[in-house]
N, CA, C and O of each residue as an XYZ file, in Angstrom:
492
protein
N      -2.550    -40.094     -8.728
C      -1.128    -40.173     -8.988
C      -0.571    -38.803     -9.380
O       0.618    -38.539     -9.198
N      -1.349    -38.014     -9.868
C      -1.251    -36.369    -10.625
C      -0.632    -35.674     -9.249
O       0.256    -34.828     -9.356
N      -1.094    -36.032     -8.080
C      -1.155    -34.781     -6.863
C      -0.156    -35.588     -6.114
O      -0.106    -34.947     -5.064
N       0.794    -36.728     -5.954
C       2.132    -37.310     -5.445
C       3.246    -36.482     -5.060
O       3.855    -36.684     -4.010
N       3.548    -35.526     -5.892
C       4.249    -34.496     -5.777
C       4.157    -33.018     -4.743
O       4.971    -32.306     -4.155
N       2.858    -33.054     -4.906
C       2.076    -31.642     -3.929
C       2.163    -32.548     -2.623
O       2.662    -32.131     -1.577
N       1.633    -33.826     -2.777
C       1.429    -34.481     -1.297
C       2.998    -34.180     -0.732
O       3.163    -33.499      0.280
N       3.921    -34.650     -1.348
C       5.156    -35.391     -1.030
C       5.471    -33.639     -0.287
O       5.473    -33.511      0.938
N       5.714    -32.426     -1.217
C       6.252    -30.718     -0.735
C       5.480    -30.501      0.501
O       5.990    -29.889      1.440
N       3.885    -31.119      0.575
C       3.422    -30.527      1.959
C       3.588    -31.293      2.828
O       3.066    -30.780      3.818
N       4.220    -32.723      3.220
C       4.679    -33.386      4.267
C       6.147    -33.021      4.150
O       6.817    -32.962      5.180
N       6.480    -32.870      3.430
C       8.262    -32.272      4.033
C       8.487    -30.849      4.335
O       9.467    -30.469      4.976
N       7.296    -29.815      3.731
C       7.490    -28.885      4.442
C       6.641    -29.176      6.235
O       7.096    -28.795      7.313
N       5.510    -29.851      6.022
C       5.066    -29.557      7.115
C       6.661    -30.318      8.402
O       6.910    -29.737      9.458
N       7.162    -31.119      8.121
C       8.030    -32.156      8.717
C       8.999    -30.858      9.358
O       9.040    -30.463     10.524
N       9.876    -30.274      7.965
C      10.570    -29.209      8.264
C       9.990    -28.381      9.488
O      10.682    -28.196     10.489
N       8.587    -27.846      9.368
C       8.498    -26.443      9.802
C       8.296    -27.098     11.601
O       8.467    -26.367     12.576
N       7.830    -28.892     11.720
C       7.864    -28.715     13.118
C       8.919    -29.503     13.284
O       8.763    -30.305     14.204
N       9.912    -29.566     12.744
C      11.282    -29.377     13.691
C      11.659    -28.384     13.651
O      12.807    -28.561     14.057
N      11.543    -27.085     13.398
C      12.072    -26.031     13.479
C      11.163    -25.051     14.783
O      11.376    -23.930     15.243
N      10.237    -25.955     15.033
C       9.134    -25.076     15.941
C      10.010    -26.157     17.235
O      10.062    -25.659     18.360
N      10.567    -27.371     17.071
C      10.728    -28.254     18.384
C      12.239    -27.357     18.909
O      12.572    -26.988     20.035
N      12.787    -27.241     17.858
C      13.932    -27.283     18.063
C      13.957    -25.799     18.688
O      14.833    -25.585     19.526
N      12.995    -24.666     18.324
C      12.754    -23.266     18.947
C      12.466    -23.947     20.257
O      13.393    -23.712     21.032
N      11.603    -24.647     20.763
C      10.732    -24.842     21.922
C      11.736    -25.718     22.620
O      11.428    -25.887     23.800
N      13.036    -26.434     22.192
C      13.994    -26.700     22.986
C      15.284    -26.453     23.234
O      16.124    -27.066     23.893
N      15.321    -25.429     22.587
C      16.685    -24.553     22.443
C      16.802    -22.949     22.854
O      17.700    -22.270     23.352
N      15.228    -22.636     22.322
C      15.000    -21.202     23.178
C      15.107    -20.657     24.497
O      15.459    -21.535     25.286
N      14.916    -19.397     25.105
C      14.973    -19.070     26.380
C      13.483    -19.382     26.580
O      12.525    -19.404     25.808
N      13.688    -19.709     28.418
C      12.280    -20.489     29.441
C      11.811    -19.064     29.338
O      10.843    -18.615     28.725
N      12.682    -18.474     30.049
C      12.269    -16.911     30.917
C      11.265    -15.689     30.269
O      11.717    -14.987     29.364
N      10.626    -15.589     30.505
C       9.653    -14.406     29.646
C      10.186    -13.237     29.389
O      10.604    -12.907     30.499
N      10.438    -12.428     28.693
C      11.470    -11.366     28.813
C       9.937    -10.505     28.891
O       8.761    -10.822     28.710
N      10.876     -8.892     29.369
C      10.040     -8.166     29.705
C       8.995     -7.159     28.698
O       7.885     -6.657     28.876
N       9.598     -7.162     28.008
C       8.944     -6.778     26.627
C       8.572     -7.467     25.219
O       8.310     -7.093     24.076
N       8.692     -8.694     25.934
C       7.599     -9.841     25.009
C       6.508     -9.390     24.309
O       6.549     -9.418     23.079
N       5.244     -8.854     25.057
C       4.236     -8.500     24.871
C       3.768     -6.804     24.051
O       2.804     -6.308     23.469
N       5.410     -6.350     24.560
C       4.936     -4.303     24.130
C       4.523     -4.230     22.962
O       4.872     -5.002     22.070
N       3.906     -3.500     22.860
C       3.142     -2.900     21.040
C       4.581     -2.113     20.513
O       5.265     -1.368     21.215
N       4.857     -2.499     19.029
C       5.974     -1.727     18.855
C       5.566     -1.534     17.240
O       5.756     -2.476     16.471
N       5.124     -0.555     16.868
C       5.147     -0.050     15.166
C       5.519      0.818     14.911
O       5.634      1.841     15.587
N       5.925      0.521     13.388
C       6.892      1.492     12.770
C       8.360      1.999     13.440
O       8.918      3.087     13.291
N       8.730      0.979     14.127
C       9.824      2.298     14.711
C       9.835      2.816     15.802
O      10.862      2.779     16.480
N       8.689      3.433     16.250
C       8.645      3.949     17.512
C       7.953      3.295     18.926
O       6.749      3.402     19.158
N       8.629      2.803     19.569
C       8.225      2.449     20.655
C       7.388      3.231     21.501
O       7.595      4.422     21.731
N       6.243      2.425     22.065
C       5.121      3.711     22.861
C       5.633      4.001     24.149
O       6.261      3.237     24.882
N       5.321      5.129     24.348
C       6.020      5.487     25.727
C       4.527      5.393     27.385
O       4.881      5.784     28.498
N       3.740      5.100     27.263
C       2.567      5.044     27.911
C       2.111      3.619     27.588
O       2.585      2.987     26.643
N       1.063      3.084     28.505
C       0.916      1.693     28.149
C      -0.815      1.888     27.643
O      -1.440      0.848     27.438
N      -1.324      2.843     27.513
C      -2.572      3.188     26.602
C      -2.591      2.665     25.150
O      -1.665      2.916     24.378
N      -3.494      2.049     24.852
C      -3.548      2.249     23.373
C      -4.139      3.023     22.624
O      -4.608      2.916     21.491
N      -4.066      3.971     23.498
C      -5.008      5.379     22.542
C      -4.002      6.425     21.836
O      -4.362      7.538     21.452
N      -3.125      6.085     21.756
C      -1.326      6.591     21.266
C      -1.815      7.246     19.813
O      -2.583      6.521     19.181
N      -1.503      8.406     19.258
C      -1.410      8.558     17.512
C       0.105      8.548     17.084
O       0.987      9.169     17.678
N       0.303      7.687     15.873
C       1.237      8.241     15.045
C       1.349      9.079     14.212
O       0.244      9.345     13.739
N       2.157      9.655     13.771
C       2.775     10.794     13.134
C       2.226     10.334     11.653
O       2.917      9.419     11.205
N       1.120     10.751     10.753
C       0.741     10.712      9.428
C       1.901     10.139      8.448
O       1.525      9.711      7.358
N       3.015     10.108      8.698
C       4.111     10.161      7.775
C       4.393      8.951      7.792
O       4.778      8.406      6.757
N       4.251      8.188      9.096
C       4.415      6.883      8.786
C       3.591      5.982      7.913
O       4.072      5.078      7.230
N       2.104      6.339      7.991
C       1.315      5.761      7.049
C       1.427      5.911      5.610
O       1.085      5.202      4.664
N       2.095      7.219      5.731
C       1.945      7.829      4.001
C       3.429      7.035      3.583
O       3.038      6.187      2.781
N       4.207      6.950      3.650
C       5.679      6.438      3.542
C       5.075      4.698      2.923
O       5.159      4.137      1.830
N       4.445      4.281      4.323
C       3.819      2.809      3.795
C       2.938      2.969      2.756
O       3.465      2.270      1.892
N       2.209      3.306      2.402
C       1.399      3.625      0.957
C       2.276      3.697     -0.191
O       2.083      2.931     -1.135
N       3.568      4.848     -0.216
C       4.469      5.057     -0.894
C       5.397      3.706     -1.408
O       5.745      3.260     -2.502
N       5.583      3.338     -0.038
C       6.100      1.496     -0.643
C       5.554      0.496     -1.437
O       6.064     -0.112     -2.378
N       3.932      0.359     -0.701
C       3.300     -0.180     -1.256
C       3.323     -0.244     -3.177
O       3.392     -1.188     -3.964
N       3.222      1.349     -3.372
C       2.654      1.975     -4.848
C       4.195      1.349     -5.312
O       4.084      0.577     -6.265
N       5.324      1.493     -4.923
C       6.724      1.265     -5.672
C       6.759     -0.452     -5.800
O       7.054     -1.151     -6.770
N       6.351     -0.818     -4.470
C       6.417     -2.595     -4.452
C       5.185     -2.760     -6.299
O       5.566     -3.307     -7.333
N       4.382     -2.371     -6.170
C       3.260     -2.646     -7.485
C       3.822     -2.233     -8.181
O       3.803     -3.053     -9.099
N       4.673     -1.056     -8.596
C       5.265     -0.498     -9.787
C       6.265     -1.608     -9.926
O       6.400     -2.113    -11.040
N       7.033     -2.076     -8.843
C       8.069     -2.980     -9.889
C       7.290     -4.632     -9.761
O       8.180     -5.461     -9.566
N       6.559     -4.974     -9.792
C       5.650     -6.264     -9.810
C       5.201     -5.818    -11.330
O       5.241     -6.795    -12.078
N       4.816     -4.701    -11.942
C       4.649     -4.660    -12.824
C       5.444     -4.413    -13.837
O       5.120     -4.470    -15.023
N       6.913     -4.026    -13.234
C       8.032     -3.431    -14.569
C       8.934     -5.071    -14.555
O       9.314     -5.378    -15.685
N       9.166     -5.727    -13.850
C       9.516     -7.135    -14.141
C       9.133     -7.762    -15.527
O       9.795     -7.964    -16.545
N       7.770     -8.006    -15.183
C       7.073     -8.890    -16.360
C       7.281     -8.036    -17.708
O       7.878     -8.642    -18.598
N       6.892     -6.764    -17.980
C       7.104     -5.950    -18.645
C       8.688     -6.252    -19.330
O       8.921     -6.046    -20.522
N       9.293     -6.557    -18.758
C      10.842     -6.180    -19.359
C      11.193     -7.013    -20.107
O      11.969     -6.871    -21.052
N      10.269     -8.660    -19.509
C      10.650     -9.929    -20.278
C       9.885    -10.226    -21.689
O      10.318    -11.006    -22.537
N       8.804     -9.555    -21.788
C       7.749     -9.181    -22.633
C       7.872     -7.823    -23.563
O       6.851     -7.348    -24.060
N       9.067     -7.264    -23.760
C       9.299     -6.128    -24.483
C       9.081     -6.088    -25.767
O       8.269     -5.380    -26.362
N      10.142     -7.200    -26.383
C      10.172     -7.149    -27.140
C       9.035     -7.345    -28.026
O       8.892     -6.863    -29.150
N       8.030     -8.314    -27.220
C       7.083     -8.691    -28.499
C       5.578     -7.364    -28.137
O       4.560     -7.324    -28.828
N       5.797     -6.622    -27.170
C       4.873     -5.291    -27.121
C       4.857     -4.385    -27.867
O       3.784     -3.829    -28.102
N       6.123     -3.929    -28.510
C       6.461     -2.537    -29.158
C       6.027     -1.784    -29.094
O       5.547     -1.486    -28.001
N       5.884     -0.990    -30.118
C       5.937      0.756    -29.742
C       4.632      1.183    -28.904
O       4.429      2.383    -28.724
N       3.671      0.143    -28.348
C       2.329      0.307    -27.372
C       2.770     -0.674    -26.054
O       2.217     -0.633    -24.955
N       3.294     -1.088    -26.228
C       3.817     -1.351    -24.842
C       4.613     -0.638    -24.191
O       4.520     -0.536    -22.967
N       5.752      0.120    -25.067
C       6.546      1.207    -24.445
C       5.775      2.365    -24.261
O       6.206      3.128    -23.396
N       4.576      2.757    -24.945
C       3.523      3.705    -24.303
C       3.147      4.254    -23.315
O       3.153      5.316    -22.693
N       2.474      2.226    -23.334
C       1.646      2.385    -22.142
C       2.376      1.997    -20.593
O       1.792      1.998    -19.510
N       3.919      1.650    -20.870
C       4.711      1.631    -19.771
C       5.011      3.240    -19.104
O       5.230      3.582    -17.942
N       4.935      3.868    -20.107
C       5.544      5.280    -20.008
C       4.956      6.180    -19.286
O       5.303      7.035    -18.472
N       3.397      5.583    -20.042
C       2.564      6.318    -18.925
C       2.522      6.378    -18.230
O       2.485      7.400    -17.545
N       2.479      4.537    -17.718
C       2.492      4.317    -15.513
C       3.201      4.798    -14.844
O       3.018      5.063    -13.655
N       4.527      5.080    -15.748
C       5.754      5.470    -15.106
C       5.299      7.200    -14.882
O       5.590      7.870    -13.891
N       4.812      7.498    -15.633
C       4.142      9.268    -15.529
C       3.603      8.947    -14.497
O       3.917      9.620    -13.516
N       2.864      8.119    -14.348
C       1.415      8.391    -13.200
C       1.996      8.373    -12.419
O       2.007      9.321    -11.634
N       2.788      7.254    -12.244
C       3.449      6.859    -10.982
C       4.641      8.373    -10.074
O       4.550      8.855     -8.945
N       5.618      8.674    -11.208
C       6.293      9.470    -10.832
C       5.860     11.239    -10.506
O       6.332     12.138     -9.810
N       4.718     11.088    -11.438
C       3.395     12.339    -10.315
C       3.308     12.501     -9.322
O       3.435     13.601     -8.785
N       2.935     10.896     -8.469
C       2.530     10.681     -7.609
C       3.795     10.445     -5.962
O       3.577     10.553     -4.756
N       5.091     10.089     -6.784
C       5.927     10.635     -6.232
C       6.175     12.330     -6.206
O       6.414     12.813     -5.100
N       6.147     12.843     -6.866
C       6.317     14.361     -6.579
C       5.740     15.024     -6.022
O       6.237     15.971     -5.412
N       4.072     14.665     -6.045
C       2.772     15.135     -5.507
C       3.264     14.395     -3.605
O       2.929     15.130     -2.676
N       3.771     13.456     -3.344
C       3.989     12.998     -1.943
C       5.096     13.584     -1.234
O       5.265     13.672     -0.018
N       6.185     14.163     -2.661
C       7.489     14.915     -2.311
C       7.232     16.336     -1.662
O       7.868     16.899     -0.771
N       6.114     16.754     -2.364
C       5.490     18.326     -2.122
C       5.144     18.594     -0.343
O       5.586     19.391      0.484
N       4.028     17.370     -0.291
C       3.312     17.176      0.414
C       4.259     17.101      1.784
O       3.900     17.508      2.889
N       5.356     16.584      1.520
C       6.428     16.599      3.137
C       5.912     14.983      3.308
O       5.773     14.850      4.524
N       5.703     14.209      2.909
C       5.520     12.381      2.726
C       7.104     12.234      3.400
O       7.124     12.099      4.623
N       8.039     12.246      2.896
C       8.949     11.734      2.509
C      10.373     12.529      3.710
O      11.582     12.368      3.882
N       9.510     13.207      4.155
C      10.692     14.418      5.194
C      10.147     13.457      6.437
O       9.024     13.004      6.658
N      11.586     13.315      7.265
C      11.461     12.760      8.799
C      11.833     13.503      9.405
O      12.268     13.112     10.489
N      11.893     14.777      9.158
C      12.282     15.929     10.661
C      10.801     16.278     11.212
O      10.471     17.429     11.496
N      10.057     15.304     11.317
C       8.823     15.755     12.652
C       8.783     15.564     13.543
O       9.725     14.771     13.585
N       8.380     15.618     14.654
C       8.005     15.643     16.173
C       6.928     14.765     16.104
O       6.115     14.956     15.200
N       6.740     13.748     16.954
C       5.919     12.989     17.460
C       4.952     13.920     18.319
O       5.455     14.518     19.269
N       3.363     14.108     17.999
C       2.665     14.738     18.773
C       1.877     13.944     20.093
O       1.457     12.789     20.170
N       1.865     14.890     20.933
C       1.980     14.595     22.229
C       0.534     14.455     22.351
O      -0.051     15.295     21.668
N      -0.441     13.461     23.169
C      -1.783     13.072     23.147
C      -2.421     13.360     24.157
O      -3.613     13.063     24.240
């Protein structure tokens, strides 16, 4: 009787998600479009149909950079609601991450991370 509730959310989501798959599969286009299938990351569309293609370092480093900011605020959320009862070692040890963290922005700022005037190199 405990699990009625979980049962009940995963038959109405599952219910939801395939009318939303019927209603794609009868409302969508038949026709295959022509670039259904192309590889497309980050942004740049490949110009050759090889997959031996390189991207430009900057795109990876940029995604890392998100990544580290997405975790920095996953961690400054909880933190904010929890202040008050941390005090003067919770504001510390917030201060710090925020050091580490904002290092690590400057250290990526240095580095040209963060500059998009490059050229795509040619393979």
């Amino acid at each position: 009787m405990e699990y009625i509730g979980f049962l009940l959310f995963f038959v109405i989501t599952l219910g939801i998600a395939l009318v939303m798959i019927s209603l794609n599969w009868l409302f969508g286009p038949k026709t295959p479009q022509e670039y259904e299938d192309y590889p497309y990351e980050c942004g740049v569309p490949l110009y050759d149909e090889s997959a031996q293609t390189t991207f430009h370092q900057g795109y990876y480093l940029l995604g890392l950079l998100l990544l580290l900011f997405d975790i920095e605020a996953a961690f400054l959320f909880p933190w904010t609601v929890v202040y008050r009862w941390l005090g003067v070692f919770g504001f510390i040890e917030m201060f710090l991450f925020i050091l580490i963290l904002t290092y690590g922005l400057l250290y990526a700022w240095k580095k040209g991370a963060l500059n998009w005037q490059f050229e795509m190199e040619e393979v």
